[in-house]
C-alpha atoms as an extended CHARMM CRD file, in Angstrom:
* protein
*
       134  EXT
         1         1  UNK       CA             27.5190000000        4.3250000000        5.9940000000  PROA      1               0.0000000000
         2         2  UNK       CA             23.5080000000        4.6340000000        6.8030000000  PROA      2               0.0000000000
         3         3  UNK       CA             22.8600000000        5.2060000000        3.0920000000  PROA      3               0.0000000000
         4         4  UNK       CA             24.4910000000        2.0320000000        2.4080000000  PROA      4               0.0000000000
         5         5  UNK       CA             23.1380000000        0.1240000000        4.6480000000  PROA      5               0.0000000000
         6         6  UNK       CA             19.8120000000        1.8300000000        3.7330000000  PROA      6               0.0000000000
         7         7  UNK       CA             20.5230000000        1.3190000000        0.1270000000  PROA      7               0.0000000000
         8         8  UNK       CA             22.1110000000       -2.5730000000        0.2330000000  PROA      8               0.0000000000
         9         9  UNK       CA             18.1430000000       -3.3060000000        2.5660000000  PROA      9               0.0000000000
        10        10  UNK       CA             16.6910000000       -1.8430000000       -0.6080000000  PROA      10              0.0000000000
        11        11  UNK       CA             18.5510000000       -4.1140000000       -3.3890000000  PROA      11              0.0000000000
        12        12  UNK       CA             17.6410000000       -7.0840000000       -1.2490000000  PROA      12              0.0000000000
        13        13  UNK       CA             14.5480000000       -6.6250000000       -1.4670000000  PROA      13              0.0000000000
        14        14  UNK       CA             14.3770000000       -6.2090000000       -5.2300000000  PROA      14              0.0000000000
        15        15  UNK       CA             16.2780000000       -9.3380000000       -5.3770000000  PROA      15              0.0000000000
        16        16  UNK       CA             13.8880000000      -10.6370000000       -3.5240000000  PROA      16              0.0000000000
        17        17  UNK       CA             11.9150000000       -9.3120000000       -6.3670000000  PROA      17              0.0000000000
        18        18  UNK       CA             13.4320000000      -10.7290000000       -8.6690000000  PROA      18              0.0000000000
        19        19  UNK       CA             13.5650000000      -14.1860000000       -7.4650000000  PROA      19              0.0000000000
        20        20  UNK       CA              9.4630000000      -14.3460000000       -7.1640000000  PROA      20              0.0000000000
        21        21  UNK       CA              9.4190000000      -13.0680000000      -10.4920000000  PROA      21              0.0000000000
        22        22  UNK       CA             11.6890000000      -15.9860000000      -11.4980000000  PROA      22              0.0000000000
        23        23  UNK       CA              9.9210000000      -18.7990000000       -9.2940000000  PROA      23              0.0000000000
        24        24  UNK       CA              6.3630000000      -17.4020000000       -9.8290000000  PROA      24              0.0000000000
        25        25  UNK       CA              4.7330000000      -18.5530000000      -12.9980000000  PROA      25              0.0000000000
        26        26  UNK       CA              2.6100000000      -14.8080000000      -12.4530000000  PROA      26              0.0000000000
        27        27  UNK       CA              2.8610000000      -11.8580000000      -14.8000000000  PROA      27              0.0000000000
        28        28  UNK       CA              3.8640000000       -9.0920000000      -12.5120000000  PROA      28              0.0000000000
        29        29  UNK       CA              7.2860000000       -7.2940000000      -12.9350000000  PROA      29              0.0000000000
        30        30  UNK       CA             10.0520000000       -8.3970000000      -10.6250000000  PROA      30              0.0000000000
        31        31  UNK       CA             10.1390000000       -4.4170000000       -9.3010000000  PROA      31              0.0000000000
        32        32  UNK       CA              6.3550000000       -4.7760000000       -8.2970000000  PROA      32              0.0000000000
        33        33  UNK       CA              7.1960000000       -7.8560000000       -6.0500000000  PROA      33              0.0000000000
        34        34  UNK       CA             10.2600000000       -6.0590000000       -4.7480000000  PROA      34              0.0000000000
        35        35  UNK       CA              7.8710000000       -3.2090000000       -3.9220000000  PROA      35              0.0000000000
        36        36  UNK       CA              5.2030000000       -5.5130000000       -2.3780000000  PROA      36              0.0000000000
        37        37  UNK       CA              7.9090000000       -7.1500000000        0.1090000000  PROA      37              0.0000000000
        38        38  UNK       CA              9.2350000000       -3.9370000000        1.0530000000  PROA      38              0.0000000000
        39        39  UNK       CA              5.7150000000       -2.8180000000        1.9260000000  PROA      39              0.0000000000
        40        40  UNK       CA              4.7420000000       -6.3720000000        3.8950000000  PROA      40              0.0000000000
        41        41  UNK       CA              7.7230000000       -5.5440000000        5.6000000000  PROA      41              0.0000000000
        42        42  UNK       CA              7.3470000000       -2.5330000000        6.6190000000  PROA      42              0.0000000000
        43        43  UNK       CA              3.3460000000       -2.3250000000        7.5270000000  PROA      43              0.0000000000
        44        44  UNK       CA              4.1650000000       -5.3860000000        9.2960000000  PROA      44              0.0000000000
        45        45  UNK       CA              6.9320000000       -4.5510000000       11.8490000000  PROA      45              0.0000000000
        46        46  UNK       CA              9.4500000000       -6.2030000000       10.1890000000  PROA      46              0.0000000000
        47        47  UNK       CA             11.5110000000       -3.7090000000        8.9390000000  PROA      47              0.0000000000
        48        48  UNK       CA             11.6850000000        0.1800000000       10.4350000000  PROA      48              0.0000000000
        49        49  UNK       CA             10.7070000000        3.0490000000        7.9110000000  PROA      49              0.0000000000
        50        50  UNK       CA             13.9210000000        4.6340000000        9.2420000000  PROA      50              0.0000000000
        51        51  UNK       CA             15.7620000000        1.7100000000        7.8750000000  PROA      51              0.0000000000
        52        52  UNK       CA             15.1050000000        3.0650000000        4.1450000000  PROA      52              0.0000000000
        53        53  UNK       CA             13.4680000000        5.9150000000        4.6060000000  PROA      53              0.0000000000
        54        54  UNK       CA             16.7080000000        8.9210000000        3.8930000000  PROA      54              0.0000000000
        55        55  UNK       CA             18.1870000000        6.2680000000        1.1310000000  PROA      55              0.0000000000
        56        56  UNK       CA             14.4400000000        6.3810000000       -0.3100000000  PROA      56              0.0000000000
        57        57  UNK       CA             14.4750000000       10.4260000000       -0.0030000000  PROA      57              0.0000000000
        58        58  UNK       CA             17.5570000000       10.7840000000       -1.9080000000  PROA      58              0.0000000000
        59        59  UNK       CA             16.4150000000        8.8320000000       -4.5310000000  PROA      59              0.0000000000
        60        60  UNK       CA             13.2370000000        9.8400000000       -5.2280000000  PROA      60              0.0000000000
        61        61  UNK       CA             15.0430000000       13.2510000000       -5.2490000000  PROA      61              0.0000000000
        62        62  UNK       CA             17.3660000000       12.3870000000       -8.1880000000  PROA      62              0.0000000000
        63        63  UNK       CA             15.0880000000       10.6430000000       -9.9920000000  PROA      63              0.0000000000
        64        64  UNK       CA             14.8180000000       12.8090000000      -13.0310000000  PROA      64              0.0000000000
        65        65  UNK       CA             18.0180000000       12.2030000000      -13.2680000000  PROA      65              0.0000000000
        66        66  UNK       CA             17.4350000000        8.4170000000      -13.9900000000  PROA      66              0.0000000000
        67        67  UNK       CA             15.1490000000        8.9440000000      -16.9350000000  PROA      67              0.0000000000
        68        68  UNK       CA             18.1560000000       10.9370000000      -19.1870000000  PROA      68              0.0000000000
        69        69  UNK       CA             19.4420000000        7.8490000000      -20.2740000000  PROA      69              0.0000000000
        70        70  UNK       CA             16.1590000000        6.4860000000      -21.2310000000  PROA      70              0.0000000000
        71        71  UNK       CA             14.9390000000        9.6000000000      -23.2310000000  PROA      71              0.0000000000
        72        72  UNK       CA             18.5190000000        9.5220000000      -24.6630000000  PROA      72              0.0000000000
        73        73  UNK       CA             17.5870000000        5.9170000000      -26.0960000000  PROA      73              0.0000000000
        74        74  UNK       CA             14.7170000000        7.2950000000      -27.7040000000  PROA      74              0.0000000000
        75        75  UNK       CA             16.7970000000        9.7810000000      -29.7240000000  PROA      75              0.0000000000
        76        76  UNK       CA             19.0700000000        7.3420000000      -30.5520000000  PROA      76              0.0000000000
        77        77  UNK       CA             15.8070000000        5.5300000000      -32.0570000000  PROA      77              0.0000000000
        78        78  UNK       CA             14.3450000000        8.4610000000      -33.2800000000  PROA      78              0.0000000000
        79        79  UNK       CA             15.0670000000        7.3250000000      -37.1210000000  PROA      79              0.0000000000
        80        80  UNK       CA             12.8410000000        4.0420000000      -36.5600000000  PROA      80              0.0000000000
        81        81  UNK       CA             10.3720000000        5.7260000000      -34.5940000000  PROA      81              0.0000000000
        82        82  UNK       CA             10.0150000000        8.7310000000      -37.2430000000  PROA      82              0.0000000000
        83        83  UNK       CA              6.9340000000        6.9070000000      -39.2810000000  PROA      83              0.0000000000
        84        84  UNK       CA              4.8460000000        5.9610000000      -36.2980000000  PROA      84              0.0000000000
        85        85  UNK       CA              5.2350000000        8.8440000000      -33.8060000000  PROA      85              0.0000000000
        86        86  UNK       CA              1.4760000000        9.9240000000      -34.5020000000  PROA      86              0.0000000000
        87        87  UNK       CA              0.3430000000        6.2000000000      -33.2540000000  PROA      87              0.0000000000
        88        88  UNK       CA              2.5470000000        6.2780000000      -30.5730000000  PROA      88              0.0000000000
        89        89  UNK       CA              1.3180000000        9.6170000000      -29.4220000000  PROA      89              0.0000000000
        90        90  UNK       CA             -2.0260000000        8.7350000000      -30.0390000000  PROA      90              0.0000000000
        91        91  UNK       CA             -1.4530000000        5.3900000000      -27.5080000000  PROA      91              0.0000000000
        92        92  UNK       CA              0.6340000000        7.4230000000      -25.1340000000  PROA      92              0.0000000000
        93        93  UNK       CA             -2.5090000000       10.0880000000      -24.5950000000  PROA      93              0.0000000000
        94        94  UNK       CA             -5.2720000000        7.4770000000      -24.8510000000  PROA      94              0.0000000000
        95        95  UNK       CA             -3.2410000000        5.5730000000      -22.1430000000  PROA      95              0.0000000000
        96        96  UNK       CA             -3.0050000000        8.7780000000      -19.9780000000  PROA      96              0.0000000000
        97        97  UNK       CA             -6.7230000000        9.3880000000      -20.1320000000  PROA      97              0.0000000000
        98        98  UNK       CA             -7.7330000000        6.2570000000      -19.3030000000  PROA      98              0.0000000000
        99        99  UNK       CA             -5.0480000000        5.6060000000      -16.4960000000  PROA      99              0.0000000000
       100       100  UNK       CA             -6.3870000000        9.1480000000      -15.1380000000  PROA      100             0.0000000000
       101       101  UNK       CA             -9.7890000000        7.5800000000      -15.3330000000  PROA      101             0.0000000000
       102       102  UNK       CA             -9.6990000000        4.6200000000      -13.7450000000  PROA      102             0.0000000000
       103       103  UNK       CA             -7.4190000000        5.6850000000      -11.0830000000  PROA      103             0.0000000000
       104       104  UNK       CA            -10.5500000000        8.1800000000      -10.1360000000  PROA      104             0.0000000000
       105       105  UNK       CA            -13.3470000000        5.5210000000      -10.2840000000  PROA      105             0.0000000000
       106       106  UNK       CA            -11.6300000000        3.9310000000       -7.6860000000  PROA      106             0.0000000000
       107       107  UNK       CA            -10.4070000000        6.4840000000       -5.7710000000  PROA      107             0.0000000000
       108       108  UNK       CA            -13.5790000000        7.9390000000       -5.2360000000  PROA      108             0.0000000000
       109       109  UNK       CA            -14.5050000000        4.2340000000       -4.8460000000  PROA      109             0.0000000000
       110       110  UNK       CA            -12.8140000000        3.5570000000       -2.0370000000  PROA      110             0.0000000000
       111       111  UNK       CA            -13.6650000000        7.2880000000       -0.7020000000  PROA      111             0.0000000000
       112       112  UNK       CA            -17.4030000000        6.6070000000       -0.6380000000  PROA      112             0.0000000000
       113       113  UNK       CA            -16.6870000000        2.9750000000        0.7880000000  PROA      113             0.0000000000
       114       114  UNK       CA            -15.0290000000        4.5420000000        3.5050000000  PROA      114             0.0000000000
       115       115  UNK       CA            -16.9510000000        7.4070000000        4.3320000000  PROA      115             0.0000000000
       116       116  UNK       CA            -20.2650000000        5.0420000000        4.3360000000  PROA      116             0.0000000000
       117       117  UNK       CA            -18.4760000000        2.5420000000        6.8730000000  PROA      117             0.0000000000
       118       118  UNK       CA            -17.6390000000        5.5710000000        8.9940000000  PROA      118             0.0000000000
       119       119  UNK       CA            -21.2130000000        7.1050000000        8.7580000000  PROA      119             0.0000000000
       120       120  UNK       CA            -22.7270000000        3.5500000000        9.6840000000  PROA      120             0.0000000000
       121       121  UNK       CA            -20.6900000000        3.1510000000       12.9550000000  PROA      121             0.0000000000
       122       122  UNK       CA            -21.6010000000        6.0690000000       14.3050000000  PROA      122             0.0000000000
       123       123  UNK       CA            -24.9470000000        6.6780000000       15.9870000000  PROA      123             0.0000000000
       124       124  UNK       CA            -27.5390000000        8.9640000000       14.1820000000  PROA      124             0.0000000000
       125       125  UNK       CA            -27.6160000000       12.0080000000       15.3710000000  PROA      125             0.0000000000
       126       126  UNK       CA            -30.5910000000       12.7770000000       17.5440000000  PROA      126             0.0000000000
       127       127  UNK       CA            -31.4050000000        9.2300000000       18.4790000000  PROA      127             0.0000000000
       128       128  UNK       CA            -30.4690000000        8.0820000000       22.1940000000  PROA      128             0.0000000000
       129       129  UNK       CA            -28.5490000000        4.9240000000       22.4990000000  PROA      129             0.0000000000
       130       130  UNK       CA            -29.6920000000        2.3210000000       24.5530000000  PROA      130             0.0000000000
       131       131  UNK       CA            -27.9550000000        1.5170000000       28.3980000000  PROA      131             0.0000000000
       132       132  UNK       CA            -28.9640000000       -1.3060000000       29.7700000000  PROA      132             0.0000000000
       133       133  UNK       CA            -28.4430000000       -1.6600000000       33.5100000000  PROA      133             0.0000000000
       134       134  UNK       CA            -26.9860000000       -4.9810000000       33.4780000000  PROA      134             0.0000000000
């Protein structure tokens, strides 16, 4: 019974999804607004990790599972696919690289953003601070 109630707080919210997706005049896919509200919720109090966390486990556990049917697609398309698999290679690697790159820009981004906000708030080592006797 948890993993359905678990399970039933996580297709709500990618109804919810899908509802922005329909209202919204935005290009972002319904599952990336279902994944936004279920963070907001979540960071924000509203909802408890434990509330989807072990239906969450499980299914990032069988989620190999869930591509089969997808990679069993492309089989079945294999005959129209046959002429243009060196493109589509050729986009799928480019893709990867560039994915892999950006993703590090801004990682380390963010890493030296943080680590220089850090280093300013503390004091400098080997300077006194100030006490005023107020």
């Amino acid at each position: 019974m948890r993993y359905l109630r678990q399970f039933l707080w996580i297709i709500g919210f990618t109804l919810a999804g899908e509802a922005l997706h329909a209202l919204l005049p935005l290009p972002v896919p319904a599952a990336v607004w279902g994944l936004v509200l279920l963070f907001i919720a979540l960071e924000s109090g509203k909802l408890e990790l434990s509330s989807v966390e072990d239906c969450g486990q499980f299914m990032l556990g069988i989620m190999p599972v869930l591509f089969i049917a997808p990679a069993v697609g492309l089989m079945d398309s294999w005959p129209v696919l046959a002429s243009v698999w060196p493109a589509v290679l050729a986009i799928i690697v480019l893709s990867t690289v560039v994915v892999f790159g950006v993703s590090g820009v801004v990682t380390q981004g963010i890493l030296d953003f943080v680590s220089a906000r850090e280093n300013a708030e503390e004091p400098m080592m080997g300077q006194a601070e100030e006490v005023s006797d107020d």
